[in-house]
VORO-695766 format. One record per residue (C-alpha): residue in three letters; x, y, z. Coordinates in steps of 0.02 Angstrom, whole numbers, plus 50000, padded with zeros to 5 digits. Layout:
<nodes>
ALAXYZ ...
</nodes>
This chain:
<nodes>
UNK407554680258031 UNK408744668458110 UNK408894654358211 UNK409424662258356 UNK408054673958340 UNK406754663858296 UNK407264653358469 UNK407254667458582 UNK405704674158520 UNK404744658158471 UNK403774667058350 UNK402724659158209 UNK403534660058014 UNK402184661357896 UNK401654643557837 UNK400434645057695 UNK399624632357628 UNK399654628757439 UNK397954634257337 UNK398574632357174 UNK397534614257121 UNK395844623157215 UNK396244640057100 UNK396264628056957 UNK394714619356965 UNK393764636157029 UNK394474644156850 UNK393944626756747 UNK392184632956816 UNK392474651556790 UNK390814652256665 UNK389844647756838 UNK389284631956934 UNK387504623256876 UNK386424612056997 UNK386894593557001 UNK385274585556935 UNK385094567756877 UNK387094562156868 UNK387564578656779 UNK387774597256815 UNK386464608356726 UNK386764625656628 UNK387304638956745 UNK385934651056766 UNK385194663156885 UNK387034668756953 UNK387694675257127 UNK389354677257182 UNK390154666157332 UNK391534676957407 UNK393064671557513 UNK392704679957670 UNK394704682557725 UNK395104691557584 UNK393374698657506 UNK393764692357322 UNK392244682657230 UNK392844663657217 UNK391654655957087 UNK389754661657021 UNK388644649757063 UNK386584646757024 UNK385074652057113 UNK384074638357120 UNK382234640857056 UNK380574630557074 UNK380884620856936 UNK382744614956979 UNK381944609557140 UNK380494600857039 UNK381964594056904 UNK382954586957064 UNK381394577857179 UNK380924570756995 UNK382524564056978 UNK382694557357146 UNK380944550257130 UNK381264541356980 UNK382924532157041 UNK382374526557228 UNK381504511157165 UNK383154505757095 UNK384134510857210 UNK383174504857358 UNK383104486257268 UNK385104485457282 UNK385564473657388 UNK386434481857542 UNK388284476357462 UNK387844486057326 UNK387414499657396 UNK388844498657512 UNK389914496257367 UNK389644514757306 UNK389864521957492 UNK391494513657510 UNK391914522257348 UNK391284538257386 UNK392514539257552 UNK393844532657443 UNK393674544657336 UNK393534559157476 UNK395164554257521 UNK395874554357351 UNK395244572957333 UNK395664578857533 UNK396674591257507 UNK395664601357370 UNK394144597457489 UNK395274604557611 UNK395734618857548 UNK393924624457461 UNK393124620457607 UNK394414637557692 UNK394284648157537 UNK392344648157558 UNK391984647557733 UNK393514656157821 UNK393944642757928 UNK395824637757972 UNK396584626457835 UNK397234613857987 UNK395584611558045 UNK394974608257856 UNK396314596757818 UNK396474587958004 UNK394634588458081 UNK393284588157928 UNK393774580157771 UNK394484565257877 UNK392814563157972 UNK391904564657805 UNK392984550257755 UNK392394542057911 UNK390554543857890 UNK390474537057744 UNK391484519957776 UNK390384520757942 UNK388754519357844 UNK389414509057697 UNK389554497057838 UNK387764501057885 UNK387194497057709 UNK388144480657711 UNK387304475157900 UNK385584484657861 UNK384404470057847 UNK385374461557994 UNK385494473858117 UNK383714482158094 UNK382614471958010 UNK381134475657955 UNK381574493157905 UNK381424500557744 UNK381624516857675 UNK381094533857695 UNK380904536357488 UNK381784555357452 UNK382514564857552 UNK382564586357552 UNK384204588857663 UNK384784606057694 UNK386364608557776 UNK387304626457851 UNK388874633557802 UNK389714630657959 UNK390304614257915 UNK389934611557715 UNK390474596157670 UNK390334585557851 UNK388854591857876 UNK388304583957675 UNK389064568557740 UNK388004568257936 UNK386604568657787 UNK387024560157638 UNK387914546257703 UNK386504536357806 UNK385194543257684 UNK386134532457559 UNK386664518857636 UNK384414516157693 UNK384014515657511 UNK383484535157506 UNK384004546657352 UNK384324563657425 UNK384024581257342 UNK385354592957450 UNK385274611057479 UNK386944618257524 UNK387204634457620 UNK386814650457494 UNK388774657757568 UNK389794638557560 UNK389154628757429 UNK390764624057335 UNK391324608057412 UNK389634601157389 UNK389954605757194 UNK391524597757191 UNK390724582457287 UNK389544580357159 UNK390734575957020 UNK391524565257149 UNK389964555857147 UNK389844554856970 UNK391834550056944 UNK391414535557057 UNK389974529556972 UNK388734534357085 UNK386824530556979 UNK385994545156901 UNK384714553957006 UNK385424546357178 UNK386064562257227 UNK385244578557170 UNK386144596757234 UNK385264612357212 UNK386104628157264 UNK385394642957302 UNK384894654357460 UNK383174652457573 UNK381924652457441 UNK382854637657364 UNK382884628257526 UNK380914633257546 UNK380364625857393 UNK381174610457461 UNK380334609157621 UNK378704613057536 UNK379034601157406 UNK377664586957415 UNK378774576057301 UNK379894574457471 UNK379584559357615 UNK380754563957734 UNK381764580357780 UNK383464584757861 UNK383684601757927 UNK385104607958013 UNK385294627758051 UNK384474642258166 UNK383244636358285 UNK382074651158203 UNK382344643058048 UNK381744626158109 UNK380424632358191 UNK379724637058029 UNK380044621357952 UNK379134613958080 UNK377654625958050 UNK377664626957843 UNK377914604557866 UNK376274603158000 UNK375234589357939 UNK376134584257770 UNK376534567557851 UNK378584570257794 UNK379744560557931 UNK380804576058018 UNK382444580158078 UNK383134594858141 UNK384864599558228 UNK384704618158295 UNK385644627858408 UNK386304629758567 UNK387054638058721 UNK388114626158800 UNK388774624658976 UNK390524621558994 UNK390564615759191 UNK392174616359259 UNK392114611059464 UNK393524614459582 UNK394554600359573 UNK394774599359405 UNK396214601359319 UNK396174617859274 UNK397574617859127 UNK396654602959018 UNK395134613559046 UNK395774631358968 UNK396304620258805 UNK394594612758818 UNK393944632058836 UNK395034633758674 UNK394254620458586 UNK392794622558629 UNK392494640558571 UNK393764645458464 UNK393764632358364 UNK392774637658202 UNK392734655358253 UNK391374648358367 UNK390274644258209 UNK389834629158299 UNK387904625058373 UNK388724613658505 UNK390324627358546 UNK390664628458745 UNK389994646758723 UNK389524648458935 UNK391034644959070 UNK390314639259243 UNK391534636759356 UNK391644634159541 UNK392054650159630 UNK393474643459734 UNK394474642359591 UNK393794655559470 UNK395014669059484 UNK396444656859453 UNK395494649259292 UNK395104667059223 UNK396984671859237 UNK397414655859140 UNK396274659359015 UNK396684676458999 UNK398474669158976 UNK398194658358861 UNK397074670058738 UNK398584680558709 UNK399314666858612 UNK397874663358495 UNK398124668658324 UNK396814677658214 UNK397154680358023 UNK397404671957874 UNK396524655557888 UNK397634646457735 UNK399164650957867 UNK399574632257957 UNK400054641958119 UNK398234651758122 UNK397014647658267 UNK395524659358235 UNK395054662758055 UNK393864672857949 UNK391974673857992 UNK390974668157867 UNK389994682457803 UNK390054703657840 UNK388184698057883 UNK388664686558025 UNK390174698758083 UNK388964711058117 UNK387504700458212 UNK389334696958318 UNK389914713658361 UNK387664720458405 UNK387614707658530 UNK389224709158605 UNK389014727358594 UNK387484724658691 UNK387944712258816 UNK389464727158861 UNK387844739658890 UNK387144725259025 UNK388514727559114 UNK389734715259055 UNK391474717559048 UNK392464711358885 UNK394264704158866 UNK394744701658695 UNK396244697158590 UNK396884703558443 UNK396194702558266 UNK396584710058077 UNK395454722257975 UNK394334711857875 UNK392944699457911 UNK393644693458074 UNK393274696458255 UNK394324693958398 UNK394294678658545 UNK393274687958675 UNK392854680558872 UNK391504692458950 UNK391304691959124 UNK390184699559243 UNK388704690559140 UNK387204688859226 UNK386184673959190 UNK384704683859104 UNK386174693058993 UNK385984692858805 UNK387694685158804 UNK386904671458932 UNK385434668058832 UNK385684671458651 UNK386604659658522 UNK388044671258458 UNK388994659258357 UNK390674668358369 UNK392114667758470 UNK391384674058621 UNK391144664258784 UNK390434671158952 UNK390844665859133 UNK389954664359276 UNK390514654459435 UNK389204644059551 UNK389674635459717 UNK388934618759739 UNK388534606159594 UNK386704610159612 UNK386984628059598 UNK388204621559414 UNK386594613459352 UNK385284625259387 UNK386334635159286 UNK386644624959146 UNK384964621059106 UNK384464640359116 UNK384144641158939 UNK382924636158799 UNK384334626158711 UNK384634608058762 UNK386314602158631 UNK387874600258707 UNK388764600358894 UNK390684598958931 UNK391264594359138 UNK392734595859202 UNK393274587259370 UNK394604574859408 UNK392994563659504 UNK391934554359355 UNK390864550859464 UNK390344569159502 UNK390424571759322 UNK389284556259260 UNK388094565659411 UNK387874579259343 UNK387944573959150 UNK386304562959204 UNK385634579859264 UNK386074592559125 UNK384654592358992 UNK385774590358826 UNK385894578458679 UNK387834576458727 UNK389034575158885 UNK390844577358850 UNK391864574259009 UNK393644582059037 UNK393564584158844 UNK392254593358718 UNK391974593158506 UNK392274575758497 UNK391284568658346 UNK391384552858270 UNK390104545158160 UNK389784530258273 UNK388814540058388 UNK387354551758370 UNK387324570758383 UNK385824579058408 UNK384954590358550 UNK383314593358675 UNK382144605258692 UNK382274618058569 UNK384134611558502 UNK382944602558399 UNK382574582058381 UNK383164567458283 UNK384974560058283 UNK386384560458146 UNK387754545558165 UNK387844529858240 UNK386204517858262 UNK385064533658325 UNK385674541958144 UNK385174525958027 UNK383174526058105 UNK382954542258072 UNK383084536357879 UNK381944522557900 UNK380274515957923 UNK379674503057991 UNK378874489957838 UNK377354487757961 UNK377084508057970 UNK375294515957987 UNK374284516457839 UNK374454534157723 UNK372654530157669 UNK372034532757827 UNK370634548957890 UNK370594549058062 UNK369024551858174 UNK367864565658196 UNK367144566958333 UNK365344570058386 UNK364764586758454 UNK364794586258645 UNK362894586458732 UNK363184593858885 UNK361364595458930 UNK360484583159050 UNK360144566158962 UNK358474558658962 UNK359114542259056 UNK360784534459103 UNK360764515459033 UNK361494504359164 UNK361434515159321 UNK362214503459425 UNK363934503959377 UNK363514524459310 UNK364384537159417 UNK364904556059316 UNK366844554159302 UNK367854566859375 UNK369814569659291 UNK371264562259373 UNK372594574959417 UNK373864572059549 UNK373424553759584 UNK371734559659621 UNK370064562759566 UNK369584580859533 UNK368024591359454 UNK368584599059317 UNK368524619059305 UNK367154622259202 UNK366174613159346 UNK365284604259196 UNK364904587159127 UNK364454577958975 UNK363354565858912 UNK364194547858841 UNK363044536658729 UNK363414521058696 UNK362784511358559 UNK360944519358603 UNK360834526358740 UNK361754539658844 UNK362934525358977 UNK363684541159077 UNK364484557659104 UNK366074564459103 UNK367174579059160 UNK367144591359030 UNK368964597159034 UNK369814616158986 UNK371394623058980 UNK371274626759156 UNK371114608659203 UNK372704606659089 UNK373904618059121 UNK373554608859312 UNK373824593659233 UNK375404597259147 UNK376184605459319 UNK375864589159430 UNK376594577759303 UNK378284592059299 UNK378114589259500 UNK378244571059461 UNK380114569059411 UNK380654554759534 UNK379644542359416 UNK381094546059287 UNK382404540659405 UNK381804525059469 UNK382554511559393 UNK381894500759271 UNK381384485859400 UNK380584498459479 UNK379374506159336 UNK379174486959286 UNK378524480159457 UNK377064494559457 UNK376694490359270 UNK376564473059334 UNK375474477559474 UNK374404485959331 UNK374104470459215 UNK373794460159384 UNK372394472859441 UNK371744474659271 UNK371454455459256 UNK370624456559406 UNK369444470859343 UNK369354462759182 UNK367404457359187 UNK366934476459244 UNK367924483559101 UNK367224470858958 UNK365574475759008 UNK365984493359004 UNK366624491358827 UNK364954481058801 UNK363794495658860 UNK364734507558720 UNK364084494758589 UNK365474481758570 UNK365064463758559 UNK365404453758697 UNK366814443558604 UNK367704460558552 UNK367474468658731 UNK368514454958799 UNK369744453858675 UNK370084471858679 UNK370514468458890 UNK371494454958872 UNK372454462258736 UNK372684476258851 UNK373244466258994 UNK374444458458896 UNK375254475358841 UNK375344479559012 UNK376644464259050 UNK377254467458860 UNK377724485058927 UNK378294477759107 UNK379584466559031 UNK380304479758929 UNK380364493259065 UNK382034486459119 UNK382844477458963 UNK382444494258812 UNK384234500058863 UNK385694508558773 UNK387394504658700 UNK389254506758720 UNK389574514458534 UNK391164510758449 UNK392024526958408 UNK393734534258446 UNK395004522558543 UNK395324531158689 UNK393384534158747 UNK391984523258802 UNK390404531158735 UNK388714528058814 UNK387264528558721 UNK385874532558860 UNK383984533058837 UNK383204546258930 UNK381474548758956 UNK380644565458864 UNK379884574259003 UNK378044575759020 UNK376944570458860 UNK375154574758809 UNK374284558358735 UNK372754559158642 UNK372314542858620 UNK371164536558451 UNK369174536458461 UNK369094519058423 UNK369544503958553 UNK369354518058724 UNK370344506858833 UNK371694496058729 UNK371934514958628 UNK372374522758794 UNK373324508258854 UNK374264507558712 UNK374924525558723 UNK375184528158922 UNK376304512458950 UNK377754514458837 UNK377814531358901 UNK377874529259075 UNK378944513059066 UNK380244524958988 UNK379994535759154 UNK378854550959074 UNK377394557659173 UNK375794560059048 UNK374334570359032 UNK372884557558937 UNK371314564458831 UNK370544549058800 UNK369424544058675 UNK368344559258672 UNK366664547658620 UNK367024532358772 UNK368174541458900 UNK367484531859016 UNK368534515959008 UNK369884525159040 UNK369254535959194 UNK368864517959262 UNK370554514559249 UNK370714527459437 UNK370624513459543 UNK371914501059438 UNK373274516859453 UNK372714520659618 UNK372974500259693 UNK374354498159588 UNK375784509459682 UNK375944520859521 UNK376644537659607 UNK375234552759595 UNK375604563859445 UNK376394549659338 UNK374714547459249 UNK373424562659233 UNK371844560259127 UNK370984576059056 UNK369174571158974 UNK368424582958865 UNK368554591758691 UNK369974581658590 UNK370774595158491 UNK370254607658593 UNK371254600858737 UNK372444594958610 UNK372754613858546 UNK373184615658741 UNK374374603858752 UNK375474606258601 UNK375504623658622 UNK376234622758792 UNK378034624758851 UNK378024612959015 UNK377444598258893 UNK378944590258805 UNK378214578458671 UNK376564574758588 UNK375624558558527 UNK374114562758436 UNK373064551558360 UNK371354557058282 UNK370914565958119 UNK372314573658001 UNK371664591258033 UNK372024589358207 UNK373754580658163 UNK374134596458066 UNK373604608258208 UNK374734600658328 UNK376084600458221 UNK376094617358220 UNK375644622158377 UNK377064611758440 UNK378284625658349 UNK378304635258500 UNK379754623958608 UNK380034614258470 UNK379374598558572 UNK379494580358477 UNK377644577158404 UNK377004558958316 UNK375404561458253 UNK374414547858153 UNK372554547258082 UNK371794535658222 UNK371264524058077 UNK372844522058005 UNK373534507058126 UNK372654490658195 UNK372734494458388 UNK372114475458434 UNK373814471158320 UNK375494472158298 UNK375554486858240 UNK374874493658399 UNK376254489058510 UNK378154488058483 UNK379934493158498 UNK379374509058414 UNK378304515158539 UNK379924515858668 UNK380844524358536 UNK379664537258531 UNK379554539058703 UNK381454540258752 UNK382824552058687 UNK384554548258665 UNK386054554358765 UNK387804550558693 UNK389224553558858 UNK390794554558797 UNK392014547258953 UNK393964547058914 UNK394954531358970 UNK396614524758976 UNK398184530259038 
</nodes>
């Protein structure tokens, strides 16, 4: 072809990138990969093929991992996180600085392994992933050299089961590996069954760079593998990233086992794009954010909204521009779209596309080569209950839909279970920083999208799943604090109820039957029953006896309630005031309350003044537990916001009925949730006095609802059901386990302790990691500069 030609046509030459050093190493392994266990790879054994998925050749063998690799690997780990964890954070540091170092030594075989196996294009290999696994581990090297500074009082988790998806193979190792290291963990690391071979090659990384035997542990192999991990009891804390189905599973199988939990799910995320934005930048954002990777990505732009004055305009732009996408090869420089990963995943593509068409949707779709590939495709006429509306594909396809006002733009972003990712589009921040406040997901990109960088976290809502990976949100999901609750600890049983009529109520004249508190006022509770509360001998009152009924009317007044989370924090901090100062004045009436369940007079009014002075504790941090500006690419500010979760269930411990409750309902409400309370299920009845303090102390009606009653029956309620967001439960470890797994259902954030396992009159019973568990983080990524 000549130069003339090649000018008038502008058509790409093939540019293929050089495989010859990755063909070299794969045949130096051709007698199969082993597991990296304890500083060395092990025998190969138990062989399966890994396949390039562009050209459907086998690329190595590598080995299923059994029980006892798993059991070889947490031993290992086990045995070297003393050591390791005793480093001083240089040290450690030291090896994380030469572990990126090293990655960038090796990029270009990282590079062009990480194609081979998963299909993706070589420039977004070489350009996008190996630098940013560079970056993640210089980030956290830093981490380990600031650790004790910038979070003291933290220690680590002990070992940590990580398994990552094939999506992203070696980044996502490094999102994992990188602050589990740099904490003082050792890790045992599960790659994905079809891309494990730049974790391999990582591994002797680690090992030409001196890393210490048994620090990092990878065991390939497919689900069984990665179950034997999550079931492992040898492992503290896990890292899960994958299907939300998947993780729900996780979060079943791990109910109760007291491991620390992570998980980074899918997603279905809006891609907003309003009238007057500009509509070029936003059809390369389309571009990036859903054919890039194939669309293999949980955060990919996979649902268009844009305004409807401008739709028709936007859809013949993007129409436009998906002509000139290139599917094929993915070692060719000039290729946009490669391979998808697996036959397996090609076909889950083309059944739901085929049966989004059948709904009525009409396809557009570019070109694509035989093979293991699948063409960009924008479906329109979508209706928001489509299965190409609703369901994760993870392909190139991406729906639109067009809306008129912003309202109309968020009601239909947050139509789905997901909760990950957003990307806005208008030429007014302000609009956009609007509507990013309003759109439930992990991460805002405005006027950009698929920005990573590992100074700021990534990680979802709702069932997206929970925990953070990067920046300061990343490192504390690989900690604990040094002054954690007890292990030792069995929690409370409680008493069977007597709902009969008791013999005689000690201390009739402050007695009255407690209703519950729903709405910011008192109601009977459905069953129309009460029951019987003793105190240290006799029976001191009755309370509501609480069902699901009076529940599920719980949990809708405190989702009616969502003007508490937008008040500002001066707001939320004067009421909490107004608490502590009408508590102080009711402190006599609640000491001898406390007195009549048995407690000694000292005790009673220790247990209200340390209450009293959590509420101003919890007042003064109302406005002041506040985010960050992260440090990450030059030409962004990045806010780190904390949100509130939504509406929690609290089941407060048996023990101390007043400070336990306390304790529990104002972090949560400080950080702007509403609550639904079971209080101590023995002595509910210093927290039903507690009416008249909410009711005096301008605290909005649904902000606070009390449910007395049953603990785990009420419990059972609450975790199980979709309008609650997070659950604190603190009672026996049976019950811990139950709402663990109950919780599966929308994935919602749970902390359950033994109610024995912390001093509630102590430190331990207040702190900076009550607010953490009460808020989420939102990273908003705002572009600045000229």
């Amino acid at each position: 072809m000549s130069i003339q030609t090649i000018l008038e046509t502008m058509e790409y030459g093939v540019a293929p990138e050089d495989d010859s050093h990755a063909r070299a190493w794969l045949d130096a392994h051709k007698d199969g990969f082993g597991h990296f266990i304890n500083g060395e790879m092990t025998r190969p054994a138990h062989l399966f093929e890994v396949r390039d998925p562009a050209r459907d050749t086998v690329l190595a063998r590598v080995s299923q991992g059994q029980t006892a690799d798993v059991d070889a690997a947490v031993a290992a780990a086990r045995k070297a996180q003393p050591d390791w964890a005793k480093l001083s954070g240089h040290q450690r540091a030291k090896h994380l600085y030469a572990l990126a170092r090293h990655v960038q030594q090796h990029a270009r075989l990282l590079a062009v392994l990480e194609t081979l196996d998963s299909g993706k294009p070589i420039r977004e290999s070489r350009d996008i992933d190996i630098p940013l696994v560079a970056r993640h581990f210089y980030h956290h090297a830093g981490w380990a050299e600031i650790l004790e500074d910038e979070l003291p009082g933290q220690g680590p988790q002990g070992v940590c089961g990580q398994i990552i998806p094939w999506n992203f193979p070696l980044l996502m190792l490094a999102w994992k590996v990188a602050p589990a290291l740099a904490a003082g963990n050792t890790v045992v690391l599960k790659p994905a069954e079809y891309t494990p071979l730049t974790a391999l090659a990582f591994a002797e990384i680690a090992a030409e760079c001196g890393l210490p035997k048994g620090v990092l542990n990878i065991v390939t192999g497919d689900g069984e593998t990665g179950g034997a991990i999550v079931g492992h009891e040898g492992i503290d804390k896990l890292a899960f990233t994958g299907s939300t189905e998947v993780g729900r599973l996780i979060r079943e199988r791990t109910a109760g086992s007291g491991k620390a939990l992570t998980l980074e799910l899918g997603g279905k995320s809006p891609f907003i794009v309003f009238d007057d934005a500009d509509l070029d930048a936003a059809v390369e954002g389309v571009v990036d954010a859903i054919w890039f990777n194939q669309g293999q990505v949980c955060c990919a732009g996979s649902r268009i909204l844009v305004a409807e004055s401008v739709a028709a305009r936007f859809e013949t732009l993007l129409r436009a521009r998906m002509t000139t996408l290139r599917t094929g090869d993915p070692m060719d420089k000039s290729t946009d779209i490669g391979a998808i990963v697996h036959p397996s995943q090609l076909a889950r593509i083309r059944d739901l596309v085929a049966r989004g068409a059948a709904q009525g949707a009409t396809l557009h779709q570019g070109e694509a080569p035989q093979g293991c590939f699948f063409p960009p495709t924008l479906a329109t006429d979508v209706a928001p209950a489509s299965i190409l509306s609703t369901e994760e594909i993870f392909g190139p396809v991406v729906t639109l839909t067009t809306f008129r006002t912003p309202s109309d733009a968020v009601a239909l972003a947050n139509n789905t279970r997901y909760g990950l990712a957003a990307s806005l589009w208008s030429e007014n921040i302000n609009l956009c920083l609007d509507i990013g406040a309003q759109v439930k997901a992990g991460i805002v990109w405005i006027n950009c999208t698929n920005i990573f960088d590992a100074g700021a976290g990534f990680g979802g809502y709702r069932e997206s799943g929970f925990g953070r990976e990067g920046g300061r949100e990343g490192m504390r999901a690989y900690l604990r604090p040094s002054d954690a609750a007890s292990g030792k600890a069995k929690g409370s049983e409680p008493a069977e109820l007597q709902t009969g009529p008791a013999p005689q109520i000690k201390g009739a004249e402050i007695d009255r039957t407690a209703k519950l508190y729903i709405g910011g006022k008192q109601a009977r509770p459905d069953s129309g029953y009460s029951y019987q509360v003793r105190g240290g001998k006799a029976v001191v009152g009755l309370a509501g006896l609480g069902n699901r009924k009076d529940i599920r009317n719980a949990v809708e007044t405190a989702s009616k309630a969502g003007g508490w989370g937008r008040a500002t924090g001066h707001n939320r901090a004067q009421v909490l005031y107004y608490i502590g100062e009408n508590l102080s004045a009711r402190a006599a009436e609640f000491a001898t309350r406390l007195e009549s369940f048995g407690a000694g007079r000292k005790s009673a009014q220790a247990e209200v003044d340390t209450a009293i002075a959590r509420c101003f504790w919890y007042a003064a941090q109302a406005d002041k537990f506040d985010g960050a500006v992260h440090a990450t690419k030059s030409d962004f500010v990045t806010l780190a916001m904390n949100e509130p979760l939504g509406v929690m269930g609290l089941v407060a411990p048996s023990a101390h009925p007043l400070l336990g409750a306390i304790s529990l309902v104002l972090p949560a409400i400080a950080m702007g949730n509403r609550v639904v309370l079971v209080p101590s299920q023995a002595h509910p009845l210093a927290a039903t006095d507690l009416y008249q303090v909410f009711d005096t102390s301008d605290l909005p009606g649904g902000v606070v609802n009390i449910v007395t009653g049953p603990r785990d029956e009420l419990a059972k309620v609450l975790a199980a059901h979709d309008g609650v967001d997070a659950m604190w439960y603190f009672g026996s470890a049976a019950g811990g386990q139950m709402v663990d797994r109950e919780s599966a259902g929308n994935l919602k954030q749970t902390w359950t302790e033994c109610d024995d396992a912390r001093d509630w009159s102590a430190k331990p019973g207040q702190g900076r990691l009550f607010l953490e568990r009460a808020t989420q983080v939102k990273n908003i990524w705002v572009p600045y500069g000229a």
